[in-house]
FIKOLZA-1660 file (N, C-alpha, C; in steps of 0.1 Angstrom, whole numbers, plus 5000, padded with zeros to 4 digits):
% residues 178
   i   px   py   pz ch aa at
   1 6992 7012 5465  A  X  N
   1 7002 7018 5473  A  X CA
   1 7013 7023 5463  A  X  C
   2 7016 7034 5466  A  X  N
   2 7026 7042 5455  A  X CA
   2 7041 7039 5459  A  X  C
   3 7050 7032 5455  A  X  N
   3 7062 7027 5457  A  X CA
   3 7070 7040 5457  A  X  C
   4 7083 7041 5469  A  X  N
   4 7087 7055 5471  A  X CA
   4 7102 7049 5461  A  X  C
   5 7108 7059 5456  A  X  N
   5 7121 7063 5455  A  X CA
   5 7129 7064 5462  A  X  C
   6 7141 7055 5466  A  X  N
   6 7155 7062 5479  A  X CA
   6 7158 7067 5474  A  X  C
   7 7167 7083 5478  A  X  N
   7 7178 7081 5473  A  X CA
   7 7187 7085 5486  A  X  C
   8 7196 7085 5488  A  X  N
   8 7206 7082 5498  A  X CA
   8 7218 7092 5492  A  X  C
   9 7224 7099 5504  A  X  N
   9 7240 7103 5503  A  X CA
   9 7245 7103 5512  A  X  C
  10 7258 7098 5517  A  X  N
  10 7266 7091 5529  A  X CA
  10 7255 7087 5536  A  X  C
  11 7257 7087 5547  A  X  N
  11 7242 7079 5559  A  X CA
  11 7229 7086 5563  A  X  C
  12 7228 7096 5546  A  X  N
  12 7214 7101 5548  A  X CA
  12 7203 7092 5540  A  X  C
  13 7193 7091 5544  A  X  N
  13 7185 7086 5535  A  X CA
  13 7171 7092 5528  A  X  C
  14 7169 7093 5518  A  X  N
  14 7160 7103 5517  A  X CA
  14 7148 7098 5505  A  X  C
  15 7135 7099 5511  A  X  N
  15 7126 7092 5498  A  X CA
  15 7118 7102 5488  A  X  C
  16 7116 7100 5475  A  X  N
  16 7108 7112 5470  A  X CA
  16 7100 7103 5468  A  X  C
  17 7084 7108 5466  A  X  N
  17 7074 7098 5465  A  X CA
  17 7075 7096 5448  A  X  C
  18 7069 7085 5445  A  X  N
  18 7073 7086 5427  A  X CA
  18 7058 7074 5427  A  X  C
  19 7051 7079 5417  A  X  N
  19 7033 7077 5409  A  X CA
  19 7040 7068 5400  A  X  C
  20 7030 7059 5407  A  X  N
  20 7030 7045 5395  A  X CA
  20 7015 7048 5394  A  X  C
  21 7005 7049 5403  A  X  N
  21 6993 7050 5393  A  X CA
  21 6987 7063 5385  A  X  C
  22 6981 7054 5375  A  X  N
  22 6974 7064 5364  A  X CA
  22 6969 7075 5362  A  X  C
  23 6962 7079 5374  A  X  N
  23 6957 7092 5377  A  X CA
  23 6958 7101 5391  A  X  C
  24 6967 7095 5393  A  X  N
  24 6975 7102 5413  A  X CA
  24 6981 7116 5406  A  X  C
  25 6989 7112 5397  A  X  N
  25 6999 7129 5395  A  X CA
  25 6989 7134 5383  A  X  C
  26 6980 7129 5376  A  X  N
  26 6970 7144 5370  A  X CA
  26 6960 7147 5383  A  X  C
  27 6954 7139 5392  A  X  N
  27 6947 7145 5400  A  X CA
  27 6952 7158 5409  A  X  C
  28 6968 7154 5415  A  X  N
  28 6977 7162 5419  A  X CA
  28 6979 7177 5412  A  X  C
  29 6979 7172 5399  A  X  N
  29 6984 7184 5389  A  X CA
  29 6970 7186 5383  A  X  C
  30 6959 7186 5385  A  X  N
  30 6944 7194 5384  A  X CA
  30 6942 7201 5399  A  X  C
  31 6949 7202 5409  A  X  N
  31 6945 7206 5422  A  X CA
  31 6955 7220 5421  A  X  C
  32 6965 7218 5414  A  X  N
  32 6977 7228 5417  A  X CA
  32 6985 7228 5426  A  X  C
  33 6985 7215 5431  A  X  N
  33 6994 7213 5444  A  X CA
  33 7005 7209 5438  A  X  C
  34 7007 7204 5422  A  X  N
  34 7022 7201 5413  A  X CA
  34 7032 7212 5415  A  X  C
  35 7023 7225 5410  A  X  N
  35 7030 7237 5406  A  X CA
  35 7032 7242 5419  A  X  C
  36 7026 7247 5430  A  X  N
  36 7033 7253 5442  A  X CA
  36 7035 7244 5455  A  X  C
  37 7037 7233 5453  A  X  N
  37 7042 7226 5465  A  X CA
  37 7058 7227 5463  A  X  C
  38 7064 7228 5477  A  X  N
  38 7081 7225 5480  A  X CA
  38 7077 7216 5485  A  X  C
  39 7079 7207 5479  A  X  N
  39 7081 7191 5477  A  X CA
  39 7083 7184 5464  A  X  C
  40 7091 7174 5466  A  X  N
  40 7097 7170 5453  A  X CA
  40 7086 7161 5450  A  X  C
  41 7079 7159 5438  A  X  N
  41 7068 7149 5434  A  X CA
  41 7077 7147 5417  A  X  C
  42 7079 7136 5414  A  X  N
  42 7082 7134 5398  A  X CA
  42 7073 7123 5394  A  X  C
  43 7071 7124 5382  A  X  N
  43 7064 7117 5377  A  X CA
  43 7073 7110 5369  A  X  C
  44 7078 7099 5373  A  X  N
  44 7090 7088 5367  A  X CA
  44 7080 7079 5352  A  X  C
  45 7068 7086 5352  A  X  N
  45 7061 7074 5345  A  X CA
  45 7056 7083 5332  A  X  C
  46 7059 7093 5328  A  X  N
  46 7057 7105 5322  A  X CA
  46 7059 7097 5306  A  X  C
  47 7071 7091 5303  A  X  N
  47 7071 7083 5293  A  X CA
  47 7065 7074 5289  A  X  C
  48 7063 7064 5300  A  X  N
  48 7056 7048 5296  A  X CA
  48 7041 7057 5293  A  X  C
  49 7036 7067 5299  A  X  N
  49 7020 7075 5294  A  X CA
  49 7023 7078 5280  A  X  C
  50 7030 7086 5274  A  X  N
  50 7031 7088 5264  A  X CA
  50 7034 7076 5251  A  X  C
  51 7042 7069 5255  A  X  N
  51 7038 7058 5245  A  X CA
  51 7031 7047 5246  A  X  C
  52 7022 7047 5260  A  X  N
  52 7010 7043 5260  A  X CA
  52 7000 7052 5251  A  X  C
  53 6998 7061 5253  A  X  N
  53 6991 7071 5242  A  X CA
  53 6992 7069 5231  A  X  C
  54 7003 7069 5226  A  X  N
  54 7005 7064 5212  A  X CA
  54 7006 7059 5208  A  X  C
  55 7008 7045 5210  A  X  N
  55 7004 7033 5210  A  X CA
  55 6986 7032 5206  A  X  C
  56 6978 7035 5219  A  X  N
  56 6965 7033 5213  A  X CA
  56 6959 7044 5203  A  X  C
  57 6967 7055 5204  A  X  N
  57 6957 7065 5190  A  X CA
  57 6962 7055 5179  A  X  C
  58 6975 7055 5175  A  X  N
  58 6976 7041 5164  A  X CA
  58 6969 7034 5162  A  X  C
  59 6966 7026 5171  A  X  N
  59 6956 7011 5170  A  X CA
  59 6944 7020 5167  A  X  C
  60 6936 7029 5172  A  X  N
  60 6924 7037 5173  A  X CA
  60 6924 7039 5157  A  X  C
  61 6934 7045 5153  A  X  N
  61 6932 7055 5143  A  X CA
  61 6926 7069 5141  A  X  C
  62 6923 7073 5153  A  X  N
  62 6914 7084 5159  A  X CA
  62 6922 7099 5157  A  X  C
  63 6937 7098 5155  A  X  N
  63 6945 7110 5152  A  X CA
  63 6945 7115 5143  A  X  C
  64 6945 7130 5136  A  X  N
  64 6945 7132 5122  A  X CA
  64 6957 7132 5118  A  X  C
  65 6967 7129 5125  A  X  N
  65 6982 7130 5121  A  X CA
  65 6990 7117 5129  A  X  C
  66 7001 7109 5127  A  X  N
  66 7008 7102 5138  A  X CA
  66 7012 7111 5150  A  X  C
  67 7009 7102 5159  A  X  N
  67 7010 7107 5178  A  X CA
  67 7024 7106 5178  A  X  C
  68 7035 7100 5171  A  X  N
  68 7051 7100 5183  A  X CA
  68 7052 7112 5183  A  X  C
  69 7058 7112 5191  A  X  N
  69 7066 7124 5196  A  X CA
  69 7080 7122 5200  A  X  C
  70 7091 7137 5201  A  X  N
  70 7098 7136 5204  A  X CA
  70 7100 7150 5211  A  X  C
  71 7113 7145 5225  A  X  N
  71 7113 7156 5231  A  X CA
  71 7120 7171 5227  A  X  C
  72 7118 7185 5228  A  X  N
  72 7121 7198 5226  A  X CA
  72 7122 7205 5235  A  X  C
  73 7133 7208 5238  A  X  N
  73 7142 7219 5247  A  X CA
  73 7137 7231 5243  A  X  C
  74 7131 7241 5252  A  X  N
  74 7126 7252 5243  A  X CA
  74 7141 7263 5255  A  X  C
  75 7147 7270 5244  A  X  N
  75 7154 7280 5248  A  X CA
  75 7152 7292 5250  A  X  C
  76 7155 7304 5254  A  X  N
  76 7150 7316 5252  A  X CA
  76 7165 7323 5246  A  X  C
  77 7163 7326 5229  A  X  N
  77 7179 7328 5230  A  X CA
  77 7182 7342 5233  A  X  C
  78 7176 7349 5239  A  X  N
  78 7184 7363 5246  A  X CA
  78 7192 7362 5258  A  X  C
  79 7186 7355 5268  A  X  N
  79 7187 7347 5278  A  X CA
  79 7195 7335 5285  A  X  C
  80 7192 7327 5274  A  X  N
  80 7200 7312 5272  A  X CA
  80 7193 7304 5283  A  X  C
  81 7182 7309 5290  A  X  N
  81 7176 7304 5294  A  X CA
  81 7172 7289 5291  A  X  C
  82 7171 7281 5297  A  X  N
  82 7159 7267 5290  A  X CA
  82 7148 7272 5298  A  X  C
  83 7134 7274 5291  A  X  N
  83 7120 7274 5297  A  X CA
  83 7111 7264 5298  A  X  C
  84 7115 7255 5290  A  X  N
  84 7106 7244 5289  A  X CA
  84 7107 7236 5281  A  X  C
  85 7108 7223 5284  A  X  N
  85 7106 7209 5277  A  X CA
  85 7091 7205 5277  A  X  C
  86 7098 7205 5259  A  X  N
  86 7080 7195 5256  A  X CA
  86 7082 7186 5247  A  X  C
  87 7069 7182 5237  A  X  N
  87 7071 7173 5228  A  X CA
  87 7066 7176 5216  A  X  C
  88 7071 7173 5205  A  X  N
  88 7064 7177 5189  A  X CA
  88 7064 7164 5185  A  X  C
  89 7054 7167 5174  A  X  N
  89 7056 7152 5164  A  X CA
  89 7062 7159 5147  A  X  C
  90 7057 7156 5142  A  X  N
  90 7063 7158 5125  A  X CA
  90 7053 7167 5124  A  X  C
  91 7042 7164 5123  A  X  N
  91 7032 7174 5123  A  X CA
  91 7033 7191 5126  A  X  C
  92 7036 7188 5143  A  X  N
  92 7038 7202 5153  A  X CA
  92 7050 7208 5146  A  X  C
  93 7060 7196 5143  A  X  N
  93 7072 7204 5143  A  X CA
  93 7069 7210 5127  A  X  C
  94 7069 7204 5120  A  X  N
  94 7065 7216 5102  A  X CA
  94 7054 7224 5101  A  X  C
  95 7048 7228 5113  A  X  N
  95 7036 7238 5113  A  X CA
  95 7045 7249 5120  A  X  C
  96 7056 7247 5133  A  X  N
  96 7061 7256 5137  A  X CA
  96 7070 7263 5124  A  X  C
  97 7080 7251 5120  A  X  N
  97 7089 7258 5115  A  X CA
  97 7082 7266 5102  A  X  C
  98 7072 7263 5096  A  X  N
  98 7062 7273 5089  A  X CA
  98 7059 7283 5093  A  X  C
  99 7055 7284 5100  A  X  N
  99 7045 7301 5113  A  X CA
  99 7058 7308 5113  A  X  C
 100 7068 7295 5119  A  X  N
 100 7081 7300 5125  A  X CA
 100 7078 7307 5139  A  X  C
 101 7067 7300 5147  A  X  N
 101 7061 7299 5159  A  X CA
 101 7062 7290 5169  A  X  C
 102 7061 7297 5178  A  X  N
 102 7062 7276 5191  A  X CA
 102 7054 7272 5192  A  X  C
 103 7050 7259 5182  A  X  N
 103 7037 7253 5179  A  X CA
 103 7044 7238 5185  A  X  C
 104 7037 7230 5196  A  X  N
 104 7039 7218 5202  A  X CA
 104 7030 7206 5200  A  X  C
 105 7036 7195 5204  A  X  N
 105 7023 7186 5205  A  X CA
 105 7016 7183 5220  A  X  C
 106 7008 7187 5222  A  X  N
 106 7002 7182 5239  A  X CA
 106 7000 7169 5241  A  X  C
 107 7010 7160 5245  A  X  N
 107 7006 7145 5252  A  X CA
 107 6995 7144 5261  A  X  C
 108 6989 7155 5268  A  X  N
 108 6981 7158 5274  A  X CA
 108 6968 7154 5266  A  X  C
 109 6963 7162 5254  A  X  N
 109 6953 7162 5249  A  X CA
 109 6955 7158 5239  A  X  C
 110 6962 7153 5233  A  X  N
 110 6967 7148 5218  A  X CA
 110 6963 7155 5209  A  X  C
 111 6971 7168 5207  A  X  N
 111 6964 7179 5196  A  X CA
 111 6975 7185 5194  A  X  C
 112 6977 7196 5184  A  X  N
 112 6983 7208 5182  A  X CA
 112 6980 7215 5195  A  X  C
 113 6996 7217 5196  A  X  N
 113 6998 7230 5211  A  X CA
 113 7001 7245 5202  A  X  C
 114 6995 7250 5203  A  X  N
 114 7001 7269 5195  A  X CA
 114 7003 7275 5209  A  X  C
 115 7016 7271 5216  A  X  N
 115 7015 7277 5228  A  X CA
 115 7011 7290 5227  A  X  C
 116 7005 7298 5242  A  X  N
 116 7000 7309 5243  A  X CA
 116 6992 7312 5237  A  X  C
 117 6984 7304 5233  A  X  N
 117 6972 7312 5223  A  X CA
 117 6959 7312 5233  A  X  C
 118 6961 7307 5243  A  X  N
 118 6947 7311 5253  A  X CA
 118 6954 7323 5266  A  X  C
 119 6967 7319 5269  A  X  N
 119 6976 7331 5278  A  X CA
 119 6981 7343 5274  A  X  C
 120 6982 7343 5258  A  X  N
 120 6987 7352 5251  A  X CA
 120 7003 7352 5253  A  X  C
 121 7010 7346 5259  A  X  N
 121 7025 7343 5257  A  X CA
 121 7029 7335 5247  A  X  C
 122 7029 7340 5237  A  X  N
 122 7033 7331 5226  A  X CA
 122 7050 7334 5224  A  X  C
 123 7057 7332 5212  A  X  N
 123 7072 7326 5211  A  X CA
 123 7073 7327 5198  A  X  C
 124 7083 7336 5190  A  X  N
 124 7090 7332 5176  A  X CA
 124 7103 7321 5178  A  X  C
 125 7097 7318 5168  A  X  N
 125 7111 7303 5168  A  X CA
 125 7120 7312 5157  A  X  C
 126 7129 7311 5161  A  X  N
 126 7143 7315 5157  A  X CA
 126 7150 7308 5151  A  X  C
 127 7154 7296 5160  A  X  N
 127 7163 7289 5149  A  X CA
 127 7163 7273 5159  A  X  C
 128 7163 7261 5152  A  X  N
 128 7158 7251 5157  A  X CA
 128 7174 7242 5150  A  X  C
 129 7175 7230 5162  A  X  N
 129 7188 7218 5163  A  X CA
 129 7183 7204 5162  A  X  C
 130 7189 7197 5155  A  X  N
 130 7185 7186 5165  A  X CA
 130 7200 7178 5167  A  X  C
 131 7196 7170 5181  A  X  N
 131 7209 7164 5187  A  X CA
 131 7217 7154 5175  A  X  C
 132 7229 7147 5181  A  X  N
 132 7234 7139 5179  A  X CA
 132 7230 7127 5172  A  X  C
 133 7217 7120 5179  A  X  N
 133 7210 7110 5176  A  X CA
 133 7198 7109 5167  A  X  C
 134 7194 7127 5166  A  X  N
 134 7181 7126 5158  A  X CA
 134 7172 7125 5163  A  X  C
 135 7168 7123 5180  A  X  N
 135 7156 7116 5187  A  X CA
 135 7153 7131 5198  A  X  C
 136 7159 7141 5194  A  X  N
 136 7155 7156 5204  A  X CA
 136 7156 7168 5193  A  X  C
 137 7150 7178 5197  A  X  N
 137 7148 7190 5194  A  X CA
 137 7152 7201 5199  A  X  C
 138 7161 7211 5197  A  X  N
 138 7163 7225 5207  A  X CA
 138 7157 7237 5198  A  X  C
 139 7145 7240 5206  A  X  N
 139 7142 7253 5196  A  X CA
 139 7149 7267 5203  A  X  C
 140 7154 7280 5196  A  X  N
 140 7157 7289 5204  A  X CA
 140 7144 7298 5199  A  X  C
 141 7142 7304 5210  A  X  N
 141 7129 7313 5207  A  X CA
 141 7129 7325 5213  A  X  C
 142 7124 7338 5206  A  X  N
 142 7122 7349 5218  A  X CA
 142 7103 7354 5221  A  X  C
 143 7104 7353 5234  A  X  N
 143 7090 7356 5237  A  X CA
 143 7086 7371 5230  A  X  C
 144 7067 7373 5229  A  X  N
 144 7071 7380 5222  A  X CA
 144 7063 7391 5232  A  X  C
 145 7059 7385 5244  A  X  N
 145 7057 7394 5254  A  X CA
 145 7063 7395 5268  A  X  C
 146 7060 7379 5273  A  X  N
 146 7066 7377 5287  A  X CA
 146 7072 7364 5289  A  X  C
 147 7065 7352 5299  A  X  N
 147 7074 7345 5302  A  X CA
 147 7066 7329 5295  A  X  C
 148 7072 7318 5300  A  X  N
 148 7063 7306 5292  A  X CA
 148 7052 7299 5301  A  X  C
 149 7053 7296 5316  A  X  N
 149 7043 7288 5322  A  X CA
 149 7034 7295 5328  A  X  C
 150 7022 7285 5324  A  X  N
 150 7012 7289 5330  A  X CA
 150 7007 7294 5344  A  X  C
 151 7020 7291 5353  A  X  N
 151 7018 7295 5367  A  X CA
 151 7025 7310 5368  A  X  C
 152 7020 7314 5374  A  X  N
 152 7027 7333 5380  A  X CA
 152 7036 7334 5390  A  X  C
 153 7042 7344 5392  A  X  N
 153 7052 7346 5405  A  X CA
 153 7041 7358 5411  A  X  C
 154 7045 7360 5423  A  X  N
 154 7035 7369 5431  A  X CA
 154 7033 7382 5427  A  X  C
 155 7039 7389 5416  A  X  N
 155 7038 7400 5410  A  X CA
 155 7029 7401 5399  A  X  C
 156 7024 7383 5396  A  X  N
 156 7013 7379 5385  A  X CA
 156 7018 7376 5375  A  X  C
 157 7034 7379 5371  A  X  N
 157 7038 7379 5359  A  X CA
 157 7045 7360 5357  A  X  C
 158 7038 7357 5342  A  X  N
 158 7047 7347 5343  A  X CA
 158 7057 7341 5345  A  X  C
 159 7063 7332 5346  A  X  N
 159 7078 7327 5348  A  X CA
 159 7081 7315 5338  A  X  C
 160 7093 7312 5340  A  X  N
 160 7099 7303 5329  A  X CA
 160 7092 7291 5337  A  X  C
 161 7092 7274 5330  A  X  N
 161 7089 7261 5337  A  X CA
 161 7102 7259 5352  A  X  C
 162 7112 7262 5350  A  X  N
 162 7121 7259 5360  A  X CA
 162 7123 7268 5370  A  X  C
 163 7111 7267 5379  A  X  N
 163 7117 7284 5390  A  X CA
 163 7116 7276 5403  A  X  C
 164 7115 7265 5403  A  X  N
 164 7124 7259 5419  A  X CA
 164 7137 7248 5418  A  X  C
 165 7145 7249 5423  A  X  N
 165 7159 7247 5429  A  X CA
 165 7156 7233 5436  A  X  C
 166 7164 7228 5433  A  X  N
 166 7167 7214 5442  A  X CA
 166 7175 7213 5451  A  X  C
 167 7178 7212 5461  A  X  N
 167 7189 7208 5473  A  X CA
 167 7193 7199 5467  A  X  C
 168 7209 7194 5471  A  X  N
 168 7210 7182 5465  A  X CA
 168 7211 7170 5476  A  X  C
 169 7213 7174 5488  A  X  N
 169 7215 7168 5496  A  X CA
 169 7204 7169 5505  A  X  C
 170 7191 7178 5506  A  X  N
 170 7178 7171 5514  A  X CA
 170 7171 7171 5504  A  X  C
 171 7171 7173 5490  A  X  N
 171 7158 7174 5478  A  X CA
 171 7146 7183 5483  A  X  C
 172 7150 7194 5490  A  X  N
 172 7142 7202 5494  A  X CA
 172 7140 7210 5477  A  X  C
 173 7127 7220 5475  A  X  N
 173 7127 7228 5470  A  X CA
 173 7132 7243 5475  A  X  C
 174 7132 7246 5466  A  X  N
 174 7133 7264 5463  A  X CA
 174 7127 7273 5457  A  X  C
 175 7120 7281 5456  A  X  N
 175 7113 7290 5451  A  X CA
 175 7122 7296 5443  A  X  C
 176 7126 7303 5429  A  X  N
 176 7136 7315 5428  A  X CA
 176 7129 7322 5423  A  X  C
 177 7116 7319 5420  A  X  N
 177 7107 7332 5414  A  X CA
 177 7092 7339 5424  A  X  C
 178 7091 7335 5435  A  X  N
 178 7081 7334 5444  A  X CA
 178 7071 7346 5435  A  X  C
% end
């Protein structure tokens, strides 16, 4: 049973469903129902997977490089756009700042990410931060053709990761790039 999320404002009550099991939100997100459903689905567990992951490639020894990661803001600096949060390790991140390309780590597949190298949207890194704490990354980048995610708007063209809107008071979605 998938334990829901309240959240509540004055005497509304409102639930978003939130995946505690292991393979409910990749099954979801192999169907495509992640990327074009208006409905709020989060995956609250997105972390505990990732250092679950890392955790056992360590123990394994099976990585050719250490698995941590850390998160990266990817910007678009013409724009000021944010298009996407991901993750690099030490590895990803001195292969980018080398290329001087948006080179990622996939928590997904535990590899080198060369974004766009199968979509052809790839990214010059321009100039890269890191926070306060040392524990995040902001790369600014300019595409060097179109947009970052792998999903399309109805014109076919890609779009940035963030093209639906949140209500704040029914957590409905919004399309802004249909």
């Amino acid at each position: 049973m998938s334990p829901l999320l309240k959240w509540g404002r004055h005497s509304k009550s409102i639930e978003v469903k939130y995946f505690f099991r292991k393979h409910e939100h990749k099954e979801r997100n192999a169907m495509g129902q992640i990327e074009e459903t208006l409905d709020l689905t989060l995956d609250f567990t997105k972390l505990e997977k990732v250092g679950k992951q890392v955790a056992d490639t360590r123990a394994s020894g099976s990585a050719p490089c250490d698995p941590g990661v850390i998160p990266v803001a990817i910007q678009n600096i013409d724009t000021k756009e944010v298009i996407l949060v991901a993750y690099t390790n030490e590895y990803a991140m001195k292969e980018s700042f080398a290329k001087r390309k948006l080179i990622l780590w996939s928590t997904s597949r535990n590899k080198l990410w060369f974004k766009g190298e199968t979509s052809g949207e790839t990214f010059d890194l321009i100039e890269a931060y890191v926070n306060c704490e040392q524990n995040s990354l902001l790369y600014l980048v300019r595409p060097c053709r179109g947009g970052i995610c792998h999903t399309k708007n109805k014109a076919g063209e890609p779009r940035n990761c963030y093209y639906r809107k949140i209500d704040f008071d029914t957590l409905a979605l919004t399309n802004v790039d249909p």
